[in-house]
N, C-alpha and C positions, 0 to 999 in steps of 0.2 A: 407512413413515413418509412424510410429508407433507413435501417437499421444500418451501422458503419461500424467495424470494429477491428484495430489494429493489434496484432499482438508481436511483439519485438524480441526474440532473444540474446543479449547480451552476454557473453561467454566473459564470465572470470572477472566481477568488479573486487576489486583487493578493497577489503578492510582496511582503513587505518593503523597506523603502528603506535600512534601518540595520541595520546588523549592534548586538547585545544588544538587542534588543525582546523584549516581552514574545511569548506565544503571543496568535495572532488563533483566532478559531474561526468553522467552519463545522456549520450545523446541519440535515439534513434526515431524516426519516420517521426517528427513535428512530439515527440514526448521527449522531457529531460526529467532527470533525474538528479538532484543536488542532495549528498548527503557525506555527514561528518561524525565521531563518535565524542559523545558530550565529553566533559572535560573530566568528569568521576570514571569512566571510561567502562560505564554500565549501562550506557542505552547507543540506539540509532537514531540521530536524527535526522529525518528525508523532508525534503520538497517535491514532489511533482507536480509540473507543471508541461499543458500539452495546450493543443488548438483546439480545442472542442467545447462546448457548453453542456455536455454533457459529464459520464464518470470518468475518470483516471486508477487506475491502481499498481500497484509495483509488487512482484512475486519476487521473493527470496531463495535462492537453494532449488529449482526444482529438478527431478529426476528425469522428467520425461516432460516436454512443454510444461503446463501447468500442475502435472502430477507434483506431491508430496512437497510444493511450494508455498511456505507462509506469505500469504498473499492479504494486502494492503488496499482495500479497495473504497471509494466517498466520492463523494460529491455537491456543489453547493447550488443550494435551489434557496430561497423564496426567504435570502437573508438566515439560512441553515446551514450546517455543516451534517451531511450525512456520509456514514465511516464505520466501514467493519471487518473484522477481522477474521479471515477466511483460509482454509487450507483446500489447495487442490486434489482431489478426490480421485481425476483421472486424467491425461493427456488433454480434456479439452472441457473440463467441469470443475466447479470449485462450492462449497459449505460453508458455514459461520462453523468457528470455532465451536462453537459455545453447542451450536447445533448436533455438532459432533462428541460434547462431552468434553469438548478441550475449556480452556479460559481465554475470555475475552483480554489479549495483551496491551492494547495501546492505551499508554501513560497521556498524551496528551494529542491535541491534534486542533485544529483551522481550515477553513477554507478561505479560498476569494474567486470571483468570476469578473474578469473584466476581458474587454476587444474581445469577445470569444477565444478567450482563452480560461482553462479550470487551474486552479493552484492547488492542493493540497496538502499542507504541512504535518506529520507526525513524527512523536515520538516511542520506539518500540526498542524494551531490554532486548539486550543482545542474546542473554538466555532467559528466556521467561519460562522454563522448568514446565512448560506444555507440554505432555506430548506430540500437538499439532504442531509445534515451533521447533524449528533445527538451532540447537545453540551455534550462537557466530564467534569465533573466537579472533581478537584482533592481530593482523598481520595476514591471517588468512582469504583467500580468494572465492568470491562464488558467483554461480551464474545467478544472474535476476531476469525478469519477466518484464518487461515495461507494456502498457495496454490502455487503449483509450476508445472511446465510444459516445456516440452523440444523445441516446438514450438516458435516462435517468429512473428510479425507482418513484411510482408515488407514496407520497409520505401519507404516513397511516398513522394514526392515533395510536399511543404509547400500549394500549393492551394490544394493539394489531402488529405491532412491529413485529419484524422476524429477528428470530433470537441474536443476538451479540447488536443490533445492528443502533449505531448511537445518534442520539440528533443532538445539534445544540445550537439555541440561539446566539448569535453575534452578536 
Protein backbone atom coordinates (compact mmCIF):
# COMPACT_ATOMS: atom_id res chain seq x y z
CA UNK A 1 0.00 0.00 0.00
CA UNK A 2 0.95 3.41 -1.11
CA UNK A 3 1.85 5.31 1.94
CA UNK A 4 0.41 9.23 1.25
CA UNK A 5 1.22 11.95 3.61
CA UNK A 6 0.49 15.77 3.49
CA UNK A 7 2.14 18.15 5.56
CA UNK A 8 0.72 21.98 5.42
CA UNK A 9 2.36 25.00 7.01
CA UNK A 10 0.20 27.51 7.99
CA UNK A 11 1.92 30.76 9.06
CA UNK A 12 0.46 32.81 11.92
CA UNK A 13 -3.16 31.35 13.16
CA UNK A 14 -4.17 34.14 15.98
CA UNK A 15 -5.37 33.03 19.12
CA UNK A 16 -8.60 34.10 20.12
CA UNK A 17 -8.86 37.44 22.15
CA UNK A 18 -12.37 36.28 23.98
CA UNK A 19 -13.13 33.52 25.64
CA UNK A 20 -16.98 32.17 24.02
CA UNK A 21 -16.11 32.78 20.39
CA UNK A 22 -17.15 31.09 17.82
CA UNK A 23 -14.78 28.34 16.07
CA UNK A 24 -12.18 30.20 13.45
CA UNK A 25 -10.95 27.76 10.86
CA UNK A 26 -8.07 26.92 9.01
CA UNK A 27 -7.96 25.34 5.53
CA UNK A 28 -5.18 23.69 3.69
CA UNK A 29 -4.70 20.77 0.81
CA UNK A 30 -8.26 18.69 1.88
CA UNK A 31 -7.43 19.30 6.12
CA UNK A 32 -9.23 21.98 8.17
CA UNK A 33 -8.71 22.88 11.19
CA UNK A 34 -11.74 24.43 13.49
CA UNK A 35 -10.78 25.76 16.62
CA UNK A 36 -11.88 28.21 19.64
CA UNK A 37 -10.65 28.91 23.17
CA UNK A 38 -13.22 27.46 25.77
CA UNK A 39 -15.08 29.89 27.60
CA UNK A 40 -12.86 29.78 31.17
CA UNK A 41 -10.28 30.78 28.66
CA UNK A 42 -7.86 27.75 29.74
CA UNK A 43 -7.84 25.37 27.15
CA UNK A 44 -7.98 24.85 23.00
CA UNK A 45 -10.53 23.44 21.53
CA UNK A 46 -9.71 21.90 17.88
CA UNK A 47 -11.53 19.86 15.35
CA UNK A 48 -9.60 18.24 12.51
CA UNK A 49 -11.14 17.02 10.00
CA UNK A 50 -9.39 16.01 6.52
CA UNK A 51 -10.25 13.33 3.37
CA UNK A 52 -8.60 10.40 4.42
CA UNK A 53 -9.48 7.17 6.55
CA UNK A 54 -6.51 7.14 7.90
CA UNK A 55 -4.55 9.73 10.83
CA UNK A 56 -5.04 13.43 11.09
CA UNK A 57 -2.88 15.55 13.40
CA UNK A 58 -2.30 19.51 13.92
CA UNK A 59 1.24 20.84 15.19
CA UNK A 60 1.31 23.91 17.25
CA UNK A 61 4.28 26.51 17.36
CA UNK A 62 6.90 24.74 15.43
CA UNK A 63 10.47 26.07 14.95
CA UNK A 64 11.54 24.45 12.01
CA UNK A 65 8.58 22.21 10.01
CA UNK A 66 7.81 19.85 12.70
CA UNK A 67 10.72 20.76 15.02
CA UNK A 68 9.90 21.72 18.72
CA UNK A 69 5.88 21.60 17.57
CA UNK A 70 3.34 20.29 20.23
CA UNK A 71 1.74 17.98 17.90
CA UNK A 72 -1.80 16.60 18.15
CA UNK A 73 -1.98 13.43 16.46
CA UNK A 74 -5.33 10.16 16.33
CA UNK A 75 -7.31 8.50 14.62
CA UNK A 76 -10.55 6.31 14.46
CA UNK A 77 -10.47 2.72 13.69
CA UNK A 78 -12.69 -0.26 14.55
CA UNK A 79 -15.44 2.09 16.70
CA UNK A 80 -11.83 3.75 18.58
CA UNK A 81 -10.48 6.88 19.10
CA UNK A 82 -6.70 6.49 18.94
CA UNK A 83 -4.74 10.07 20.06
CA UNK A 84 -1.49 11.07 21.26
CA UNK A 85 0.28 13.66 22.25
CA UNK A 86 3.67 14.31 20.71
CA UNK A 87 6.46 16.76 20.35
CA UNK A 88 8.58 17.30 17.26
CA UNK A 89 12.09 16.10 17.79
CA UNK A 90 13.29 17.19 14.47
CA UNK A 91 12.33 19.01 11.09
CA UNK A 92 10.76 15.83 9.96
CA UNK A 93 10.21 13.36 13.16
CA UNK A 94 8.04 13.69 16.09
CA UNK A 95 7.79 11.42 20.00
CA UNK A 96 5.05 10.93 22.58
CA UNK A 97 5.37 13.31 25.18
CA UNK A 98 5.35 11.11 27.85
CA UNK A 99 8.20 9.09 25.83
CA UNK A 100 10.08 12.07 26.14
CA UNK A 101 9.62 12.52 29.94
CA UNK A 102 7.13 15.36 29.20
CA UNK A 103 3.13 14.75 30.21
CA UNK A 104 0.63 13.43 28.51
CA UNK A 105 -1.69 16.96 27.93
CA UNK A 106 -5.13 16.24 26.22
CA UNK A 107 -8.10 16.84 28.58
CA UNK A 108 -10.44 15.37 26.30
CA UNK A 109 -10.95 14.15 22.80
CA UNK A 110 -13.44 11.93 19.98
CA UNK A 111 -13.22 10.67 16.83
CA UNK A 112 -15.66 10.05 13.84
CA UNK A 113 -14.89 8.45 10.29
CA UNK A 114 -17.49 8.85 7.90
CA UNK A 115 -17.44 9.42 3.33
CA UNK A 116 -13.66 8.98 3.92
CA UNK A 117 -13.33 11.48 5.77
CA UNK A 118 -11.24 11.45 9.64
CA UNK A 119 -12.73 13.92 12.32
CA UNK A 120 -10.79 14.46 15.26
CA UNK A 121 -12.04 16.41 18.26
CA UNK A 122 -9.64 17.65 21.30
CA UNK A 123 -9.23 19.53 23.93
CA UNK A 124 -5.68 20.91 25.05
CA UNK A 125 -4.63 23.65 28.11
CA UNK A 126 -3.32 26.50 26.58
CA UNK A 127 -0.27 26.03 29.05
CA UNK A 128 0.02 22.62 30.26
CA UNK A 129 3.27 23.61 32.21
CA UNK A 130 5.15 20.60 29.91
CA UNK A 131 8.16 21.26 29.09
CA UNK A 132 7.29 19.64 25.53
CA UNK A 133 4.19 22.14 25.23
CA UNK A 134 4.91 25.91 24.21
CA UNK A 135 2.45 27.99 26.41
CA UNK A 136 -0.29 29.93 23.97
CA UNK A 137 -1.19 32.94 25.33
CA UNK A 138 -4.53 34.55 24.04
CA UNK A 139 -4.44 37.29 21.30
CA UNK A 140 -1.18 35.97 20.33
CA UNK A 141 -0.25 34.43 16.84
CA UNK A 142 1.30 30.93 15.86
CA UNK A 143 2.27 28.98 13.15
CA UNK A 144 0.57 25.26 13.12
CA UNK A 145 1.25 22.20 11.10
CA UNK A 146 -1.86 20.64 9.54
CA UNK A 147 -0.95 16.69 8.36
CA UNK A 148 -2.88 13.87 7.10
CA UNK A 149 -2.09 10.29 5.95
CA UNK A 150 -3.93 7.23 4.77
CA UNK A 151 -2.12 4.80 7.11
CA UNK A 152 -3.19 4.13 10.52
CA UNK A 153 -1.23 2.54 13.70
CA UNK A 154 -2.29 -1.20 14.72
CA UNK A 155 -3.87 -1.25 17.86
CA UNK A 156 -2.17 -3.23 20.39
CA UNK A 157 -3.29 -4.50 23.68
CA UNK A 158 -3.02 -1.89 26.51
CA UNK A 159 0.55 -3.43 27.97
CA UNK A 160 1.85 -3.03 24.26
CA UNK A 161 0.75 0.50 23.68
CA UNK A 162 3.35 2.98 23.02
CA UNK A 163 3.69 5.46 25.73
CA UNK A 164 1.11 8.59 25.93
CA UNK A 165 -0.76 6.91 23.20
CA UNK A 166 -4.89 6.68 24.29
CA UNK A 167 -7.60 4.52 23.02
CA UNK A 168 -11.15 4.72 23.93
CA UNK A 169 -14.18 3.12 23.17
CA UNK A 170 -17.23 5.03 21.66
Amino acid sequence: MKKITVYILISMVAILLFAETPYQTANAVGVMLSYRVTDDGMNLDCQVIAGTTGWVAVGFNPSNAMQDANIIIGYHANEMTMIRDDWGTSPSAHTSDVGLGGTDDIISYTSFEEDGNTELHFLIPLDSGDTRDQAMTIGSAYPIILARGQTVLIVLPDSMQLPGLHQSLL
